[in-house]
C-alpha positions as CSV (number, residue, x, y, z in Angstrom):
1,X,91.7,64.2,28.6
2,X,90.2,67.8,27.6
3,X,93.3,68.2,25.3
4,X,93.3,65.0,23.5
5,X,89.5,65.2,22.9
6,X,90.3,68.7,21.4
7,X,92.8,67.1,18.7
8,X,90.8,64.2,17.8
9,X,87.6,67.0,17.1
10,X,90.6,68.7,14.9
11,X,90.7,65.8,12.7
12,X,87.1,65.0,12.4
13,X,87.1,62.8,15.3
14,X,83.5,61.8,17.2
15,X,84.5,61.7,20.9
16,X,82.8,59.2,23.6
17,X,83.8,58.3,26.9
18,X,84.1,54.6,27.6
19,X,83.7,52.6,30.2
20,X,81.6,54.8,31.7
21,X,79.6,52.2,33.6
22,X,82.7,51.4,35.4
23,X,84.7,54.3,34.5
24,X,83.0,57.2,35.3
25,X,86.2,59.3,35.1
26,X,87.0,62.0,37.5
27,X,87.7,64.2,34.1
28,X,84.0,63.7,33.1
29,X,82.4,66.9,34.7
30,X,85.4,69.0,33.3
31,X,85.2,67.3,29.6
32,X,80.9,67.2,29.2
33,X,80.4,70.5,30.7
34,X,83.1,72.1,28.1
35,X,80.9,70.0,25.0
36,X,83.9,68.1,24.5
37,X,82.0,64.8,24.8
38,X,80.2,63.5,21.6
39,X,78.5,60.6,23.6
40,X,78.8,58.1,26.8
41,X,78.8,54.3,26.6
42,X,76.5,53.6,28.9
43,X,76.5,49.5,28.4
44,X,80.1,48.1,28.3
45,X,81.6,45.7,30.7
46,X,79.9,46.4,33.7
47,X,76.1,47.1,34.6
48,X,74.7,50.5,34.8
49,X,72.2,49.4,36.7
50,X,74.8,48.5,39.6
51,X,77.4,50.3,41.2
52,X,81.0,51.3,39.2
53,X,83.3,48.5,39.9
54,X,85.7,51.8,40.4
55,X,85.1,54.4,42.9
56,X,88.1,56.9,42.5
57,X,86.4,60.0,41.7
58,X,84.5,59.4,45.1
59,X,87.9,58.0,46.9
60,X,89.7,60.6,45.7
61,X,87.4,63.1,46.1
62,X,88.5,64.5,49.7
63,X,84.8,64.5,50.7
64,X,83.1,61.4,52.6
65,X,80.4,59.2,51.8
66,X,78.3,61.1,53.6
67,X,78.7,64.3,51.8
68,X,79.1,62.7,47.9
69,X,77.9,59.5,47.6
70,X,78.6,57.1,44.9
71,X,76.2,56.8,42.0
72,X,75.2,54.3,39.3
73,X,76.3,55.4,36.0
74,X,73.0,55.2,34.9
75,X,71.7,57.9,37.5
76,X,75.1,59.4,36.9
77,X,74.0,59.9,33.3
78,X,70.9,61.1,34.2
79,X,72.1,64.2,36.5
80,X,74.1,65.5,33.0
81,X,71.1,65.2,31.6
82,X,69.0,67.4,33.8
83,X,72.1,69.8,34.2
84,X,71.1,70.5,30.3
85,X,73.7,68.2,28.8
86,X,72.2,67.0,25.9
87,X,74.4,63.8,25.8
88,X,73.9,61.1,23.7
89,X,74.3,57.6,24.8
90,X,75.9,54.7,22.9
91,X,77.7,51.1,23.9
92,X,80.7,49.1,23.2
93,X,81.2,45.1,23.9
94,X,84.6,45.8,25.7
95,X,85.5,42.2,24.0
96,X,88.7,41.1,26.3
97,X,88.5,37.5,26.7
98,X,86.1,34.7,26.1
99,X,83.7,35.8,28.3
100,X,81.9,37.9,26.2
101,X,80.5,37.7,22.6
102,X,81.5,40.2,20.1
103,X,78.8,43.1,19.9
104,X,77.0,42.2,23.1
105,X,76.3,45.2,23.6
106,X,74.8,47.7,20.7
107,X,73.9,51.1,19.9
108,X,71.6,50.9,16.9
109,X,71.0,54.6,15.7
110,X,69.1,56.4,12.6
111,X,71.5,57.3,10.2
112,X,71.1,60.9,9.5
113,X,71.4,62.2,5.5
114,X,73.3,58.6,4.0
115,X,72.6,55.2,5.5
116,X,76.1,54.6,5.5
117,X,78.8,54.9,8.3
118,X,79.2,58.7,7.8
119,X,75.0,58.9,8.6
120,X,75.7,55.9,11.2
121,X,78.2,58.3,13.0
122,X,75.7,61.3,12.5
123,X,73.1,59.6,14.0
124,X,74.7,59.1,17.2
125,X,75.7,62.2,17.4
126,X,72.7,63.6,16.9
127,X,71.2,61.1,19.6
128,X,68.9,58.8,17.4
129,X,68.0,55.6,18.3
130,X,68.5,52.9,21.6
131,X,71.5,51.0,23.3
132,X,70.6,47.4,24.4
133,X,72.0,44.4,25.2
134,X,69.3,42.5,24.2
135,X,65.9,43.5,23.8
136,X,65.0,46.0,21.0
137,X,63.3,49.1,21.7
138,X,60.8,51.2,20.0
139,X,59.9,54.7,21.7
140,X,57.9,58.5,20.6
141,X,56.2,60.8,22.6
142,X,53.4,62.6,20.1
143,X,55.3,61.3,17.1
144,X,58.6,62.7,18.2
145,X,61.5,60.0,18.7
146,X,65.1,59.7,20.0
147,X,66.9,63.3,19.9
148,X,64.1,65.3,18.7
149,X,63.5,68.7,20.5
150,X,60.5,69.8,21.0
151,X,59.6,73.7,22.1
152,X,56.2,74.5,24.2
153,X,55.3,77.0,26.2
154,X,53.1,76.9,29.8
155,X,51.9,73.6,30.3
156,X,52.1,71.0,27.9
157,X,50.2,67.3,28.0
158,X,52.0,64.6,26.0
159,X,51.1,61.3,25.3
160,X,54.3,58.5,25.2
161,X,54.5,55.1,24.0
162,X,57.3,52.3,24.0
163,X,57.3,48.7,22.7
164,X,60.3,46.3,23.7
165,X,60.7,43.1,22.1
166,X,63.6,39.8,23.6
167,X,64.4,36.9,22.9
168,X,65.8,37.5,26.2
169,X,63.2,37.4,29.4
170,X,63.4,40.8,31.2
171,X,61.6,42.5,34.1
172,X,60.1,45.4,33.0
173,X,59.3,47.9,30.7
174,X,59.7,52.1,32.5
175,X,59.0,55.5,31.0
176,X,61.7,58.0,32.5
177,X,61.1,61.8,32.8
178,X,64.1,63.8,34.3
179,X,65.6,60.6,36.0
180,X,62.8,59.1,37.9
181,X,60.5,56.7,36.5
182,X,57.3,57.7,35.5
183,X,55.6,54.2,34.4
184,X,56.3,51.0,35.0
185,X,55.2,48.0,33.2
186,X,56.0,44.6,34.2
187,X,56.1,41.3,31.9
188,X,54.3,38.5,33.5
189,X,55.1,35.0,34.1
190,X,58.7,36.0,32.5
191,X,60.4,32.7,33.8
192,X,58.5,30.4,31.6
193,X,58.8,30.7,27.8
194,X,57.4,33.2,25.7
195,X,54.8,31.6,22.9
196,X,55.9,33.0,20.6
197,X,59.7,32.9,21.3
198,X,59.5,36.8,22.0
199,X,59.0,38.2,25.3
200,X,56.6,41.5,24.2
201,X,55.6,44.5,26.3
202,X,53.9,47.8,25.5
203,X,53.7,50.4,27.4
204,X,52.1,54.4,26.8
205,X,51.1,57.0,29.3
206,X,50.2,60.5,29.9
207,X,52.7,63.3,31.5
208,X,51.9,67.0,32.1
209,X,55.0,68.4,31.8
210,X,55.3,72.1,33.3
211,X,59.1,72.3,32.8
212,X,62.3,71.9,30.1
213,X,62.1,67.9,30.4
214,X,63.6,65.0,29.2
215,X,61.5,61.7,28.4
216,X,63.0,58.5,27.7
217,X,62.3,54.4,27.6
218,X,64.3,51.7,29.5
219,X,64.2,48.1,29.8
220,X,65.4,46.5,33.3
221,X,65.6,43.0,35.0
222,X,65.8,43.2,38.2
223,X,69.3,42.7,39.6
224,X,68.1,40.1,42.5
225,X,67.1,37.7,39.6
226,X,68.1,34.0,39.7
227,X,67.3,33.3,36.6
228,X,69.5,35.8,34.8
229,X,71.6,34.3,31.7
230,X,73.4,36.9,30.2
231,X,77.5,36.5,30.3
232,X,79.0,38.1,33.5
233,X,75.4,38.5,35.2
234,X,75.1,41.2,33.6
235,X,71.0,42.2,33.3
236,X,69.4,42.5,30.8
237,X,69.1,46.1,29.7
238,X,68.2,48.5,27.0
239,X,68.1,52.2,26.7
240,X,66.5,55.0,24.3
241,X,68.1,58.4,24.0
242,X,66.3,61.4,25.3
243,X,63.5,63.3,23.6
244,X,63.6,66.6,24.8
245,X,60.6,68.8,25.5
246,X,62.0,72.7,26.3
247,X,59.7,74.6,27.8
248,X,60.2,78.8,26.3
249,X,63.5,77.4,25.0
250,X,65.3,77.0,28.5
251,X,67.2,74.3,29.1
252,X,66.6,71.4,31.5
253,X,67.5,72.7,35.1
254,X,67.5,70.0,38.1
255,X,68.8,72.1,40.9
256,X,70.0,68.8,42.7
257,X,71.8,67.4,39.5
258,X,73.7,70.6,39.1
259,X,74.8,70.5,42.8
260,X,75.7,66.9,42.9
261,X,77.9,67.5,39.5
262,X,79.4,70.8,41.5
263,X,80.5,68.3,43.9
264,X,82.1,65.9,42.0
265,X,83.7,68.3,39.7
266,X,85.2,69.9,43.4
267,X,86.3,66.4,43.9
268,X,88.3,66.4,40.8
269,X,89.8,69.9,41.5
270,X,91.1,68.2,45.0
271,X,92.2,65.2,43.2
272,X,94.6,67.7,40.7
273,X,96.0,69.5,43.4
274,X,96.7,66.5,45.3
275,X,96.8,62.7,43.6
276,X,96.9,63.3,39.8
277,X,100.2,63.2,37.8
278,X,101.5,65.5,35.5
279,X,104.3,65.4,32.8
280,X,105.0,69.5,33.3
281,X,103.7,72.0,35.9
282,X,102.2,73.9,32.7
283,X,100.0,70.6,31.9
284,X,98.8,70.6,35.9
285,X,97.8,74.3,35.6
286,X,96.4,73.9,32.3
287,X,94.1,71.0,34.0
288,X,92.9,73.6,36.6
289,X,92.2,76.1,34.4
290,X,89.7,74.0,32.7
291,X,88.5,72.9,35.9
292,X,88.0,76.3,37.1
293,X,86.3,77.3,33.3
294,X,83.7,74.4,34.3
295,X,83.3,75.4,37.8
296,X,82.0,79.0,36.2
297,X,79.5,76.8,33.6
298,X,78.0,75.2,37.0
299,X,77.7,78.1,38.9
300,X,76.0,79.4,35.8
301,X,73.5,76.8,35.6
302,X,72.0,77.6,39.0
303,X,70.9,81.0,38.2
């Protein structure tokens, strides 16, 4: 994947990984950690709230459950980001067969400079904006919004709001520092009709932040719901790119993320030596060399 993502940067190319809900990719520690990776579609076919529907970087990883355990794609997301990753997320319909609408799924981003496609494309790059399959999203922590960085130093209080608004009836509204939710809303009475057609929450907190963090708004339904209408049973789901708060300029570092990502990437490694399939023995050894170039940016982060 590393070389292909190389020649499609070459000719102006913006770069995302799809599928990533059910494709994780063994390839993805190797091609994110060498900034090779312009986004990842985080809504597509499957649920990120669930588990991939494919496990091969875990099967193939020479390592047991026990030792590296499968993750969501949405927490899988989430340990890039607190490995200092500052990846953008955007979304694709994966439109296959009837059982789907055409642009389901959405990534609606600020267009940065022209509102055309060239400011479009900017703009997710740049990590404006929401995904969603559904419900619209509206999030700023003191006036910041979707891929703003923000520096502070020592301790810094910060005061975040979200608004999401569906047509669609959903199960919550969160706030999300570093991966773990930090508020929690829930819409009432959300099997019955909404007045006024739109099922409306608001949500806004207070977070003392004394670290490089990571803030972010999500909409969920939970995944035991009966009631659940969306094509495939998919829930309903929506989620903001990070605003990023850096505290002295460092980086987000979540000792656990970076070792979880360590492990996976040594699952890779064992999957080249031992499962992958190469054209030539330079295109293996080229593969390891870049796995062994990442393995040095990990070991890096932990210091």
């Amino acid at each position: 994947m590393a070389r292909i993502l190389k020649e499609a940067r070459q000719q102006g190319g913006v770069t995302t990984w799809a599928h990533f809900c059910n494709l994780p990719g063994a390839e993805s520690p190797i091609d994110i950690a060498l900034g090779l990776v312009d986004a990842i579609e985080l809504i597509c076919y499957d649920d990120p709230t669930q588990l991939p529907s494919h496990w091969g970087p875990w099967e193939n990883s020479g390592m047991s459950q026990a030792e590296f355990t499968v993750m969501r794609s949405l927490d899988l997301y989430y340990q890039y980001l607190n490995s200092g990753f500052r990846v953008p997320i955007t979304a694709g319909t994966d439109k296959m067969g009837e059982n789907i609408p055409v642009g389901s799924n959405r990534l609606y981003a600020r267009s940065v400079g022209e509102p055309d496609y060239e400011g479009w494309l900017a703009g997710l790059k740049a990590g404006t904006g929401f995904v969603t399959n559904g419900p619209m999203l509206t999030f700023e922590v003191e006036g910041h919004t979707s891929g703003e960085v923000v520096q502070f130093t020592g301790r810094s209080k910060v005061r975040a709001r979200a608004t999401a608004r569906s047509i669609l009836p959903f199960g919550s509204l969160e706030i999300v520092v570093n991966g773990e939710m930090a508020a929690i809303k829930h819409i009432p009475n959300q099997t019955r009709p909404a007045p006024d057609g739109l099922y409306t929450l608001e949500l806004e907190g207070m977070f003392d932040l004394d670290r490089s963090s990571w803030l972010a708004a999500r909409v969920a339904e939970d995944p035991a719901s009966k009631g659940r209408i969306l094509p495939r049973g998919l829930t309903v789901f929506a989620h903001t790119n990070p605003i990023y708060f850096l505290r002295s300029g460092t980086k987000v570092r979540e000792l656990s993320s970076i070792r979880y990502l360590q492990k996976y990437l040594k699952g890779t490694t064992h999957w080249l030596n031992t499962g992958a399939r190469f054209a030539t023995t330079a295109e293996k050894e080229e593969a390891l060399r870049q796995a062994e170039q990442a393995r040095r940016l990990y070991a890096g982060l932990e210091k």
